[in-house]
N, C-alpha and C positions, 0 to 999 in steps of 0.2 A: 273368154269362155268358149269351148268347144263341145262339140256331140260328135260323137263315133256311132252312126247306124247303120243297119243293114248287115246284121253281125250277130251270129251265132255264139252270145257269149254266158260262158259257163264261170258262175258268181261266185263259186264254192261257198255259198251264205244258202243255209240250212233252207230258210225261211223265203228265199225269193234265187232259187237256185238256176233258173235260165234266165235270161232279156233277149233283146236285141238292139239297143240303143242306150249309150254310155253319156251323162252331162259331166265336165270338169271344170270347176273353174279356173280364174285367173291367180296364178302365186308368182313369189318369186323362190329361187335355189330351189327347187322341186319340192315345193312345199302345195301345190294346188292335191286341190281332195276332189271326189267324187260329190256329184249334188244331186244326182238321178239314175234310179238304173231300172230299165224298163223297159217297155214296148218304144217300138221308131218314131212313129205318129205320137204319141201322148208325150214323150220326151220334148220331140222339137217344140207341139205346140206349146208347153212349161214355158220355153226356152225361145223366143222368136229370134228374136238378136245373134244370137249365138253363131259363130263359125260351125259347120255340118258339115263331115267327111264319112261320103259313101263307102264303107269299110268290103262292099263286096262278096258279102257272103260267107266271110272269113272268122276264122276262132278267134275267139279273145280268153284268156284268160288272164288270174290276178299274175305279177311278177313273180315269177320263182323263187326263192331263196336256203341257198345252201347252209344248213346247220350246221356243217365240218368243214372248215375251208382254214387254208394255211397262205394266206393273200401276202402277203412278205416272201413267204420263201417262194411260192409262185411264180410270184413278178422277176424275182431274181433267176431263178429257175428258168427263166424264158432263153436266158443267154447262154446257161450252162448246154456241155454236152447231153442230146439227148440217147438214154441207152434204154429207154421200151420194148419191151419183147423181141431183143436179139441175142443172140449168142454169143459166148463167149468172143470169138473172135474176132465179129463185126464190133463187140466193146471196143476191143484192142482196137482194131482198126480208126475206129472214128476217132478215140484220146492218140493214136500219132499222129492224126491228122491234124488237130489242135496243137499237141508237140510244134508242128512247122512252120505254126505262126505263132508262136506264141515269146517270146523274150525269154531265154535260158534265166532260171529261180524264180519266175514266175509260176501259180497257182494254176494247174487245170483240175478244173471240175467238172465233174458228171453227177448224173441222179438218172435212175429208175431199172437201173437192171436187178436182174431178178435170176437164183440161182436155179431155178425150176427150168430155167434154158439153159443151162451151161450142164446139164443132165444130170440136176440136184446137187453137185458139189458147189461147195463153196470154193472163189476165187482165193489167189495168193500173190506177192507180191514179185516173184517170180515172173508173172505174165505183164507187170508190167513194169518192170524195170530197163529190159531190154531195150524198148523203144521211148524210154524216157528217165535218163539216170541224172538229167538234171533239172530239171523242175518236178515238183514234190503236186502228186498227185492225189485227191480226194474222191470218193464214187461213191455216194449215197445211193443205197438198197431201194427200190420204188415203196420200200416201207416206212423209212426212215427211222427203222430200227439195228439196221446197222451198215459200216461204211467198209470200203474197200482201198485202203492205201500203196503206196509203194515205198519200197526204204528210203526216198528221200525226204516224204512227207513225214515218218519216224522220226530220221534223223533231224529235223527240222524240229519237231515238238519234241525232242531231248526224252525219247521212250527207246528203250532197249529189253534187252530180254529180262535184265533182272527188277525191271518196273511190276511192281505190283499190281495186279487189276483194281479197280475203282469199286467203288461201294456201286451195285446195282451195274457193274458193269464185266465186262470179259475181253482179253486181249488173244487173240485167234493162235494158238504155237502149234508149230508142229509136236511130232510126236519126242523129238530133241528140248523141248522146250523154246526153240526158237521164237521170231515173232513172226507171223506169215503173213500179216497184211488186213487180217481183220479185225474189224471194231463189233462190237455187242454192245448196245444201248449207252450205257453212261460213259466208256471206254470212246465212242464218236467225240467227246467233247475235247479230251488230252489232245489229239489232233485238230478237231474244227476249230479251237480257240488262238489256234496259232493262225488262222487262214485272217488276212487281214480285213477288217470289219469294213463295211461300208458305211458312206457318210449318210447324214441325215437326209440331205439334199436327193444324194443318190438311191435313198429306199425310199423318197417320194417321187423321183423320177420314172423309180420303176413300177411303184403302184399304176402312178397315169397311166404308163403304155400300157397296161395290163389290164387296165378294166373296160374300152371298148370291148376285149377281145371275146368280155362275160356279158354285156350288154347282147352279142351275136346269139351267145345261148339261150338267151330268155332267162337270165339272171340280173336281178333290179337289187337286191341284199345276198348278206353271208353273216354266218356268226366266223370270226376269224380267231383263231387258237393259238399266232404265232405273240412272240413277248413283246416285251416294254420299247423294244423299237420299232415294233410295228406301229404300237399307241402312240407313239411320240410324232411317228410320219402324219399319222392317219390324223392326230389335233391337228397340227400346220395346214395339211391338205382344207381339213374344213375350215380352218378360220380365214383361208385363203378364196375360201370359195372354189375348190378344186376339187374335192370330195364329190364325184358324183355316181356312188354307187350309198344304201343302206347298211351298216355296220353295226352287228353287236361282238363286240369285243373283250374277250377272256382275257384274264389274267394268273400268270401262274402262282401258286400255292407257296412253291420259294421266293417270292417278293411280297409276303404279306405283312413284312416288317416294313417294307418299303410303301404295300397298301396305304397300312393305317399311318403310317407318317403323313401322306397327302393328302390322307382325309378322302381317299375313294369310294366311294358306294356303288352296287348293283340298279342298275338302274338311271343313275348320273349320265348325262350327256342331251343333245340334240335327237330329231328326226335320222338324222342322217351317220349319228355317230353316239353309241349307246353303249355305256358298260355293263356287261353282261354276268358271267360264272367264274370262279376262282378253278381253275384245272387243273386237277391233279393226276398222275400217274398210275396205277397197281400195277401193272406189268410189261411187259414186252408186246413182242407181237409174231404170229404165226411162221413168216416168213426166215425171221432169222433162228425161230424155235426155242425164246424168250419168254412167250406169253405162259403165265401161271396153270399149271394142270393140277387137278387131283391126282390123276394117273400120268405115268411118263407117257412120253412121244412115244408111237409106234415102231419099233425095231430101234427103239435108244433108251433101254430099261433105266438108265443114270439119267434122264433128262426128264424133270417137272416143269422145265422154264425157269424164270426169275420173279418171284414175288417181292415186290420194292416193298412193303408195307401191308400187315393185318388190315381188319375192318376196326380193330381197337386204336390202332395208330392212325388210322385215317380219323377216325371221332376227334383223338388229341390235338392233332394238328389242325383241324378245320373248326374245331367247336368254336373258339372265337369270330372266326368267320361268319358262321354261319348265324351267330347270336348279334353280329352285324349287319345282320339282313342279304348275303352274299348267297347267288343259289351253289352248288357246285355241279362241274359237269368233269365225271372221272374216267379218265379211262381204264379201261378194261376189258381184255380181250378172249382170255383162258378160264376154262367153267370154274378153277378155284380164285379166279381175282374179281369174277363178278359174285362168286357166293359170299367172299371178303366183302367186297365192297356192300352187297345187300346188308351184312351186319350193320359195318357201319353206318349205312343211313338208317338203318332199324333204332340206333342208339340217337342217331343226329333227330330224327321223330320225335323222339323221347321228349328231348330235354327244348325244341320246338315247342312242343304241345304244354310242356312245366311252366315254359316261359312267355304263354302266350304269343306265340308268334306264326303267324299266317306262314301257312307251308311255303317254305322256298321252293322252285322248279327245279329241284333235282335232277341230273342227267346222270343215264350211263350210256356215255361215248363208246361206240362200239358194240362190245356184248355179241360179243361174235359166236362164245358157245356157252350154252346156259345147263347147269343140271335141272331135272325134267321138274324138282321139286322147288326150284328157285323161281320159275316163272312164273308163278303167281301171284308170285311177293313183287314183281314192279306194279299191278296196279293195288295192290295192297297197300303199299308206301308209297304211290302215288309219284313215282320215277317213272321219267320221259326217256322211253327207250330213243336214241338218236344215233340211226345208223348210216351206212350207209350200202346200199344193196350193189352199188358196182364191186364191191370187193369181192360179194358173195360168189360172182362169174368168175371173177379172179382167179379165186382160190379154188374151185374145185377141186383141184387135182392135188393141191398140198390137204387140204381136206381132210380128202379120203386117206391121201398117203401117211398121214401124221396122228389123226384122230381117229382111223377107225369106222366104227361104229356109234363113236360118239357125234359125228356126222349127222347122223337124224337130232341132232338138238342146237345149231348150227346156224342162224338167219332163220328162225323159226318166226318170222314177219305175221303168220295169220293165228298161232296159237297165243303172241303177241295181243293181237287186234281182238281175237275171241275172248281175252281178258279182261279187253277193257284197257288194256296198256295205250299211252297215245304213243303215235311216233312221230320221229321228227328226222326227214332224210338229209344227205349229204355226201359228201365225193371224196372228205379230205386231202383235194388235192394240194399239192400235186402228186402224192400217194397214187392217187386214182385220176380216170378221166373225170376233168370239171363238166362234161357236159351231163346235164342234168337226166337228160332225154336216156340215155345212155344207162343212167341208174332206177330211171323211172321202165325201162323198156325190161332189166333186171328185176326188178322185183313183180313184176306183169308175168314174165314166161320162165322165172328161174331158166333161161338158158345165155350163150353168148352170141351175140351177133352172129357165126357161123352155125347154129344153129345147134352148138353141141350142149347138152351132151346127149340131144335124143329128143321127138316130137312131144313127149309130155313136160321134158323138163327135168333140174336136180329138185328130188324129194316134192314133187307138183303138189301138196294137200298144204305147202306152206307157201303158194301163189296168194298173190292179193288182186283187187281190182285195179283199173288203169284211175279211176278216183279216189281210192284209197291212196294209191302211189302219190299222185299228184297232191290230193291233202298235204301228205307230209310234206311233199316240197312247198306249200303257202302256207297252209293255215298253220299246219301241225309244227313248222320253222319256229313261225311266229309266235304261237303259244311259249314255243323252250325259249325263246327270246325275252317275254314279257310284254308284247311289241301286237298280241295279235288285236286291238282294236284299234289299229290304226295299218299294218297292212296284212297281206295273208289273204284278204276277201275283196269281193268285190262289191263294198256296201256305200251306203250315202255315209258322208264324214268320214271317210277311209283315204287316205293319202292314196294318187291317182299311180299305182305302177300297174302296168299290164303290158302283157306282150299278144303278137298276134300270130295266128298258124295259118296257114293253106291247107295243113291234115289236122282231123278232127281225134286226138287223140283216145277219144272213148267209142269211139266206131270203125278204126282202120283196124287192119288184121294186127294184131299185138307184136308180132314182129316189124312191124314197119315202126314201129315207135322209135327204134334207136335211131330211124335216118333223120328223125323231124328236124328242119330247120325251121326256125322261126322269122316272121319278115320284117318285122319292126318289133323296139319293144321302147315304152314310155316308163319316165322316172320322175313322179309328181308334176304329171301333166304334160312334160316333155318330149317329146319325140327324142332318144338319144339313139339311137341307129333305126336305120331304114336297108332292107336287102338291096 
């Protein structure tokens, strides 16, 4: 048993919302819970026996946990080329550097460039062929809504100009019809399916490197999004006893034949490894100018995006699902695939409520732009908005440049909150930076780290608190999990994850929040990193 006193610790528990001395007890695999939380004095004396560590004055809060996280492609993602906010060139540059170690027909991979630096065009394969005509190149979008190839990774996956585009998907041609090198949404798969698959061993190898790196941020859980091979690492991990982070785990919508074969439920699994929501699709995404609109993109009157499925075909496909006891979390990013999508959970309610059954946790992933009349309908039908506010910083500037005016309805986070909607935050990285602080320091100042785009902020009346922030990343996680009476809070009989700060995140100046480092953070009693 130990006590952590002497510590400014914020409970996020409604009913006993400050202490300063923490009891845990003895578990094994991060299984010890909280037994006290309270005043320093009244703690110890409970507790005489107990190990006592002078915490020094320092924050404590519950463990963080990321609602959106892609923990497989992540881990693997650590090795790839990084291409974050640089320019066309420096892309090029860094994949021939790779080039010159790499064994000719060998795979190089990259992820996160972004064409808002290449000064809004999209890339071709033209740029990189040049410096690499013989290993077949992939470059995943920092959206992961579409890729960047070169003709040999083409010619490799047997795609040519007279290959027809994929159902929900698009092949990039010039104006000849040529193919120029780009993938649009379901078109990434023709080529990523040919990239040879990693073994099981090795997407559990890369899990482990990869989860200190989220212990450093003050992250104890994730909901993870990635598929059936992420599930299959992530069992082994924990029967292995190697599991040591919190997991609720999605599954996609296209393996529900494979679901109910194995007999999986929401909710099935351990502390540490939890099945979570069926995930499904509605549209693209902003970046490659995919996601579903009412109205076209600005100055591309042909262009609505891609609507993958009605809110009537979502009903079709998920109603068994959900008559399973399965919550779903859908994504949706464009004001017409969140108004779709609100149907269909309108109709998925319905036949809930005919059949007796306790509302699922519904999510909308995303929800990046809402018509002004659909926002009222999440706390109406009782959908868990689950965002995540680094994107919000992201994007300003495709934003404005793509949507307009319809801008003002956009991360509208506090017209959210004043509804009553809960939320549930998140990074989706590797999309976005995993660090939490970073999306919490987002949704506090609507600005970015440099301070742009101006001392009040983008559209400031849709700021929230630095507690409200935080919320979603604990409790409000937890709730879309199903998971919040056991973490999320800092309560007696609550599984012990906390992390500790040197800055008081609800007293420093709001821009200092994106620098927080955290000094230690605990995972069911554990100490698992120390600064």
């Amino acid at each position: 048993m130990k006590i952590l006193k002497n510590a400014q610790i914020y409970t996020m528990d409604l009913r006993n919302p400050r202490a300063t001395a923490i009891a845990v007890d003895d578990g094994e695999n991060y299984s010890s819970r909280i037994i006290a939380v309270g005043d320093s004095d009244q703690v110890i004396d409970a507790f005489p026996k107990a190990d006592v560590e002078d915490m020094n004055g320092t924050v404590i809060l519950p463990g963080l946990i990321d609602a959106h996280f892609h923990l497989l492609y992540y881990a693997h993602n650590l090795k790839k080329i990084n291409l974050f906010e640089i320019n066309k060139r420096e892309c090029i540059s860094r994949v021939e550097e790779r080039v010159k170690s790499t064994p000719a027909g060998k795979w190089i991979l990259g992820h996160g460039w972004n064409q808002i630096h290449f000064s809004g065009d999209f890339p071709t394969t033209a740029d990189l062929d040049t410096i690499s005509p013989h290993h077949p190149v992939y470059l995943t979008a920092a959206s992961l809504h579409a890729a960047w190839c070169n003709t040999a990774a083409l010619k490799e996956a047997g795609i040519t100009s007279q290959t027809p585009d994929p159902l929900n998907g698009k092949f990039g041609r010039d104006e000849n019809g040529n193919l120029n090198g780009m993938l649009f949404e379901a078109a990434m798969k023709s080529v990523s399916n040919h990239i040879p698959e990693s073994s099981i061993q090795e997407n559990k190898s890369a899990i482990v490197d990869a989860i200190p790196d989220l212990w450093k941020l003050g992250l104890t859980g994730l909901h993870d999004f990635d598929r059936f091979p992420s599930y299959d690492a992530l069992k082994e991990l924990e029967s292995e006893r190697k599991l040591k982070l919190r997991i609720i785990k999605s599954l996609p919508v296209e393996e529900l034949d494979k679901i109910f074969e194995l007999g999986l439920k929401s909710g099935m699994g351990s502390d540490l490894l939890k099945l979570g929501s069926i995930k499904v699709f509605m549209d693209g995404a902003l970046g490659a100018r995919t996601a579903a609109m009412m109205e076209p993109y600005e100055g591309e009157p042909d262009n609505t995006g891609m609507l993958f499925m009605s809110g009537d075909e979502l009903f079709e496909m998920t109603r068994e699902a959900v008559l399973d006891g399965w919550s779903l979390a859908d994504h949706a990013i464009g004001d017409r695939a969140n108004h779709e999508l609100i149907l269909g959970y309108k109709k998925l309610r319905e036949i809930e409520t005919a059949n007796q059954i306790s509302r699922p946790r519904h999510r909308i992933e995303h929800g990046q732009l809402l018509n002004k009349e659909d926002i009222p309908l999440l706390a109406e039908l009782d959908l868990i908005a689950s965002m995540q506010p680094c994107h919000m910083s992201a994007d300003i500037d495709m934003v404005e440049k793509y949507w307009g005016d319809r801008s003002k309805y956009s991360f509208v986070l506090r017209m959210l909150l004043d509804q009553g909607t809960k939320l549930a935050f998140g990074s989706d990285a590797p999309v976005d930076s995993e660090n939490p602080f970073h999306g919490i320091h987002s949704a506090v100042t609507r600005r970015r780290a440099n301070g742009y785009p101006g001392n009040d902020g983008w559209y400031p009346a849709e700021k929230i608190a630095a507690v409200e922030a935080i919320y979603a990343y604990t409790t409000g996680a937890a709730y879309a999990g199903n998971v919040e009476d056991k973490i999320g809070i800092l309560r007696t009989g609550h599984l012990a994850d906390l992390i500790v700060l040197d800055v008081d995140p609800f007293k420093c100046d709001p821009m200092q929040i994106y620098e927080i480092k955290p000094q230690a953070t605990m995972l069911g009693g554990e100490w698992v990193w120390k600064a």
